[in-house]
C-alpha positions in Angstrom: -35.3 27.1 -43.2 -33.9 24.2 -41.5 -32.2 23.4 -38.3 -28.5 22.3 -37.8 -25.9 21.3 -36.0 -22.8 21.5 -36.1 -18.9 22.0 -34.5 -17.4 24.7 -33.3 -15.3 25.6 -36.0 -17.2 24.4 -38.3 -19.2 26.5 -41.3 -23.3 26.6 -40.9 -25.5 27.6 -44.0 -29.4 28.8 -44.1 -31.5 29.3 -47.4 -34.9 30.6 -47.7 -36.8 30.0 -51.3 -39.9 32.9 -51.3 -42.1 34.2 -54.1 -43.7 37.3 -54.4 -43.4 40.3 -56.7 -39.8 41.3 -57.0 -37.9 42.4 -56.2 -37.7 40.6 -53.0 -35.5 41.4 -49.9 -34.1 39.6 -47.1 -33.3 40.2 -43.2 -31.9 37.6 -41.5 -32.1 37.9 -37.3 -30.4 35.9 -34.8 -32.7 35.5 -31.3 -34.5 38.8 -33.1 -31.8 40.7 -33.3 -31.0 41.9 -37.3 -27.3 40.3 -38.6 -25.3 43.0 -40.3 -25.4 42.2 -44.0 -27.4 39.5 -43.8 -29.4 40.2 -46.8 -29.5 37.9 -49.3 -32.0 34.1 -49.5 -29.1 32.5 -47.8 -27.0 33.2 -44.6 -23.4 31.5 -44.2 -21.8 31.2 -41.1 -18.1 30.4 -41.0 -16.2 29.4 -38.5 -19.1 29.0 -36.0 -18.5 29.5 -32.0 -21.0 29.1 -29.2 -21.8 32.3 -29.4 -23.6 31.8 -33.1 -25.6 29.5 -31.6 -29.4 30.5 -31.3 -32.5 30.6 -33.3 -32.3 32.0 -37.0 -35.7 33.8 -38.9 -35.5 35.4 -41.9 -37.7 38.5 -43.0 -38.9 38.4 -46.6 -40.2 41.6 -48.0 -41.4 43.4 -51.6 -43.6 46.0 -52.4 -46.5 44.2 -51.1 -45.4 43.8 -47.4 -43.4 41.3 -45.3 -43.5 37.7 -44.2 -41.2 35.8 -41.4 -40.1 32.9 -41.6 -39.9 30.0 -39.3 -37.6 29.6 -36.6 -34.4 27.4 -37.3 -32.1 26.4 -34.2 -28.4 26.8 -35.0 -27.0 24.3 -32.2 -22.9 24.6 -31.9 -21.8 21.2 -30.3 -18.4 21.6 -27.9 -16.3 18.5 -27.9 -15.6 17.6 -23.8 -12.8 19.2 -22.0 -11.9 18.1 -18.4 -10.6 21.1 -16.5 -10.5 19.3 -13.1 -8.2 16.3 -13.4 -8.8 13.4 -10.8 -6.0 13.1 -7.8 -3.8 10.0 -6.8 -4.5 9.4 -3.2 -3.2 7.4 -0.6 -5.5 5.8 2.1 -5.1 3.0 5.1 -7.3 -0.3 4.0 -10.8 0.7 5.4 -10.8 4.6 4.8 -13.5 5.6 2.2 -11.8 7.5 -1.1 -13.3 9.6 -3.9 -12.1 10.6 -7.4 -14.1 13.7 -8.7 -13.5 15.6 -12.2 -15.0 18.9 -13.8 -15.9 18.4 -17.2 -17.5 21.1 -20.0 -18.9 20.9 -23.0 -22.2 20.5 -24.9 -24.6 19.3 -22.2 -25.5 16.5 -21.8 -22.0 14.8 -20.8 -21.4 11.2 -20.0 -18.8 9.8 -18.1 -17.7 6.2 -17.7 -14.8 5.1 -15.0 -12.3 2.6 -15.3 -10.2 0.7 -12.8 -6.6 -0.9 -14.5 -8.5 -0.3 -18.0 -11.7 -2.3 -17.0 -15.0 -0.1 -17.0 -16.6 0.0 -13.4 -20.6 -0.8 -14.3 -22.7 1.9 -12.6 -19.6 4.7 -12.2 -21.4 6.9 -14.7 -21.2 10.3 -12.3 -18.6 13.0 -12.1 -17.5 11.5 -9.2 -16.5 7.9 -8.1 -17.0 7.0 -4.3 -15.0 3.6 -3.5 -16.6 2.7 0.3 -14.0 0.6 2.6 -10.9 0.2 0.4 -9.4 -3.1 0.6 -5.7 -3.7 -1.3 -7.9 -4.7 -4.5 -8.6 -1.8 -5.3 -5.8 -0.2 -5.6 -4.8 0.7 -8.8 -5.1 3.3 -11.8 -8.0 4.9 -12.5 -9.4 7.0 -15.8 -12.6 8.8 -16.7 -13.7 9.1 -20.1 -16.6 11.9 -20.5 -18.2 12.4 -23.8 -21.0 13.6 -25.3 -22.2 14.3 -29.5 -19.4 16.2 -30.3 -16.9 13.4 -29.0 -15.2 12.2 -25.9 -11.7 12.8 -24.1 -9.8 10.9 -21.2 -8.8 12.0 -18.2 -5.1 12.0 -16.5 -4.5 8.2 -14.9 -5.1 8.5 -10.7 -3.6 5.9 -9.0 -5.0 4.5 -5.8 -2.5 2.8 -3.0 -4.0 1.6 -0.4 -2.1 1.0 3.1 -2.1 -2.1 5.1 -1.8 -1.0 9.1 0.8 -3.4 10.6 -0.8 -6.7 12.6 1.4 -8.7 14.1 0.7 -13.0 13.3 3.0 -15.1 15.4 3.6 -13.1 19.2 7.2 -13.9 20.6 7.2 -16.7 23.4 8.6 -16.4 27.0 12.0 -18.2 27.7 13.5 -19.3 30.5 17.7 -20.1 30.0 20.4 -20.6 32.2 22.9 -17.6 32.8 25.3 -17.8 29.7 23.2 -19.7 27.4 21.7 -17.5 24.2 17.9 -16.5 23.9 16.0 -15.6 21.1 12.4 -13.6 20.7 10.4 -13.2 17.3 8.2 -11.8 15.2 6.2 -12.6 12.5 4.0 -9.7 10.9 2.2 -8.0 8.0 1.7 -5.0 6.6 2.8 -2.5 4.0 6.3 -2.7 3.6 9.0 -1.9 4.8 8.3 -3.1 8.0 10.5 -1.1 11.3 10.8 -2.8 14.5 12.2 -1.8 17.7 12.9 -3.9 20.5 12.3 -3.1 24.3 12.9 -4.4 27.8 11.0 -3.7 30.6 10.0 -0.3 28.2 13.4 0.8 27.6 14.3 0.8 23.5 16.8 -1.9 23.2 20.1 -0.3 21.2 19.9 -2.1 17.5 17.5 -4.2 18.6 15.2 -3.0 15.0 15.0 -6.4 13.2 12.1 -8.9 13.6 14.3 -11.0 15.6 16.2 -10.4 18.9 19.1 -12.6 20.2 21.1 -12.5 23.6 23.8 -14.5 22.6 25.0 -15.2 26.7 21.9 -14.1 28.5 22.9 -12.9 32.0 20.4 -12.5 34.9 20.6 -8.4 34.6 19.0 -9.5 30.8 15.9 -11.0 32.8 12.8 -8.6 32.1 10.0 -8.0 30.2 10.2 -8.0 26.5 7.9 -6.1 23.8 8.0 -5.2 20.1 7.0 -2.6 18.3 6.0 -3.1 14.8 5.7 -0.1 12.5 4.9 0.5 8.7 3.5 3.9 6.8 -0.1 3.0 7.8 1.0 2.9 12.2 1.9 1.0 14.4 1.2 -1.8 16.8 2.9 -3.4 19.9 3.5 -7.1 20.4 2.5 -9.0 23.4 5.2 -9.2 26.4 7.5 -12.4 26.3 9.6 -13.1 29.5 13.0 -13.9 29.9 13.9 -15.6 32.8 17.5 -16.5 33.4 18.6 -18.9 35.9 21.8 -19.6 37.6 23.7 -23.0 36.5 22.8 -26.0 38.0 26.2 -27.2 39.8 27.3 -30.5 37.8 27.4 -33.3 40.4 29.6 -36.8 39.7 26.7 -39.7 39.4 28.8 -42.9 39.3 32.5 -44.0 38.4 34.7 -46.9 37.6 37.2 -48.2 35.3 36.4 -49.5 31.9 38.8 -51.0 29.2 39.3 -47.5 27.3 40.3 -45.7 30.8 38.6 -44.2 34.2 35.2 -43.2 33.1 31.9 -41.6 35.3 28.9 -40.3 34.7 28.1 -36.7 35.4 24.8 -34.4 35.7 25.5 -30.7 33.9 22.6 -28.6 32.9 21.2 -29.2 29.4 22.7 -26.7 26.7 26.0 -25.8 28.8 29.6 -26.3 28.1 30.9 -28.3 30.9 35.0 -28.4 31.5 36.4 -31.4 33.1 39.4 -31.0 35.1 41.8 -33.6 36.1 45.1 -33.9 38.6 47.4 -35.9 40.9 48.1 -33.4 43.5 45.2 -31.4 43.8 47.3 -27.9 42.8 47.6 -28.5 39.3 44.0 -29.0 37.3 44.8 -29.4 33.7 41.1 -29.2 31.6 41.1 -32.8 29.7 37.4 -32.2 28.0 35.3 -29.5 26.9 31.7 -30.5 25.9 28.3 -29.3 25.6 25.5 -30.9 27.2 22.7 -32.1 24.7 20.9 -34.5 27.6 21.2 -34.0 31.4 23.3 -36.8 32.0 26.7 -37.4 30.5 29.5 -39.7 30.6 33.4 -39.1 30.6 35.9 -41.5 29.7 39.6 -40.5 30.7 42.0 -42.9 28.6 45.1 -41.6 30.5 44.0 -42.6 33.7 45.1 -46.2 33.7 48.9 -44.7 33.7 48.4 -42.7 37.3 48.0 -44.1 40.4 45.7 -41.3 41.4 43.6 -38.9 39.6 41.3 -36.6 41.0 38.2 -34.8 38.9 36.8 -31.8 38.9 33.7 -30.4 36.6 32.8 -27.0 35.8 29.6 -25.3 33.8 30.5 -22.3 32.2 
C-alpha cells in the first residue's frame, strides 16, 4: 500500500495484492478505526476532504489467520485562503505602519509581499513592518501566500503617507508710509491642500486664508505683529512674526526753482512710493491740482508750461 496526496475534492485509491489460501478477506481502517464496507483488495475514496486524511492499513485474513499491512498516509492538500485581508492606512511621514493577514490552508504557507507590483526581498512573514515611513513608500501593497496545493492574492492595501506642513521662506518685516500697500508671504510644503490663516497681534485676520497677505493702504492702526498659520491633514505649524511698521508721510519740501524754456520748473523732495499733488494759483484762494505723480526716487522735478503766461504763480505740494 502506498502513500498519496492529493486535493480536496479530489478521488484517492489504495490496493493491497496478498496471497494465502482463499478465500481471502479484507478490512480496511482509517487511524485504526474499521471503514464501513471497506472490504475488498482496494479502497476508493471520492471526493476526499480533510477529514479523510490520516493513515490507511488494511487487514488481510483466510482460514489461516490474519496479517496487517503497512501504514499508508492519505495527505489532503488545502489550496490557501486568506480570511484576514490587509487594511489601507494612513500615517504622517515618520510613524511606523504594519500590514498583517490570516492565511489557512495546508501548512506550511508562504507568503511573499509586494509594493506597486515589485516583490519586497525579505517580506516573507504574515506580517509586513515598514519602520519610519517616508512619501516613498506609499503605495499599493499585495500578499501572495501559497503553499503545494497553490497560491491566492490578497485584496490591494494602499499606503498614503502624510507630509506635516513646514514652512520654507518666513515673511519679512516691512516698514511703509501711511497709505502706501504692504505685502507678507509664505512659501510652504506639505500634503495638500494647504489652509492658511493670517493674524495680527494674535487676532485671526478676516479672509486673510491665502499664502499671501496685502494691505492695499496700510494705515498706522494696521501696525502690529504679523503670524501665519499653516495647516494641512498631517497639523499644523506657525510662521515666524514679521512687523509692520507704518510711518507718517514725510512733508514734501520745494528744493530749488527757476524758469526754464518749457515753463517755471523746481525740484521737490516727496517720500519714495507716494502720489504727490501739485497745486498751483494766482491768488492764494483758488488751488487748482496741475500734476499728479508717484514718486519712484526721493527727489523730483516739476515743470509748469503755463506759467510763463502769469505774472504770478504760487505752488503748493501735497502727499497723499
Amino acid at each position: 500500500v502506498s502513500s498519496l496526496a492529493v486535493m480536496v475534492g479530489q478521488n484517492a485509491s489504495f490496493s493491497v495484492v496478498a496471497s494465502g489460501t482463499t478465500p481471502l478477506s479484507y478490512q480496511w481502517s482509517l487511524n485504526g478505526t474499521a471503514l464501513s464496507g471497506a472490504t475488498s483488495s482496494a479502497l476508493t475514496l471520492a471526493n476526499v476532504q480533510t477529514t479523510d486524511a490520516g493513515n490507511y492499513t488494511v487487514v488481510v485474513t483466510n482460514s489461516l489467520g490474519s496479517v496487517t499491512s503497512a501504514l499508508a498516509t492519505l495527505t489532503v492538500n488545502v489550496t490557501p485562503e486568506i480570511t484576514t485581508q490587509p487594511l489601507a492606512q494612513t500615517v504622517t511621514a515618520g510613524q511606523n505602519v504594519s500590514f498583517s493577514i490570516v492565511g489557512t490552508g495546508t501548512a506550511p504557507l508562504n507568503y511573499q509581499w509586494s509594493f506597486n507590483g515589485t516583490a519586497l526581498a525579505g517580506a516573507s512573514t504574515s506580517a509586513l513592518t515598514l519602520a519610519n515611513v517616508q512619501t516613498t513608500d506609499a503605495g499599493s501593497y499585495t500578499v501572495v501566500v501559497a503553499n503545494a496545493a497553490g497560491s491566492v492574492t490578497g485584496v490591494v492595501a494602499t499606503l498614503t503617507v502624510l507630509i506635516p506642513p513646514a514652512i520654507t521662506t518666513q515673511p519679512q518685516a516691512q516698514t511703509v508710509i501711511v497709505g502706501q500697500s504692504a505685502t507678507f508671504s509664505v512659501v510652504a510644503t506639505g500634503s495638500a491642500p494647504l489652509g492658511y490663516q493670517w493674524n495680527r497681534n494674535g487676532t485671526a485676520v478676516s479672509g486673510a486664508t491665502n499664502s499671501m497677505l496685502t494691505l492695499n493702504t496700510a494705515q498706522s492702526a494696521d501696525a502690529g505683529s504679523y503670524t501665519v498659520m499653516v495647516t494641512d491633514v498631517a497639523g499644523s505649524v506657525p510662521s515666524a512674526v514679521a512687523t509692520l511698521t507704518v510711518i507718517p508721510p514725510t512733508p514734501p519740501s520745494f528744493d530749488s526753482a527757476g524758469m526754464t524754456p518749457n515753463g517755471f520748473a523746481f525740484q521737490l523732495s516727496v517720500p519714495v512710493g507716494c502720489t504727490y499733488v501739485i497745486l498751483a494759483t494766482t491768488n492764494l484762494q483758488d488751488w487748482t491740482p496741475i500734476s499728479t505723480n508717484v514718486a519712484l526716487t526721493g527727489s523730483v522735478v516739476v515743470t509748469d508750461p503755463a506759467a510763463t503766461n502769469c505774472s504770478r504763480q504760487f505752488y503748493r505740494a501735497m502727499v497723499q
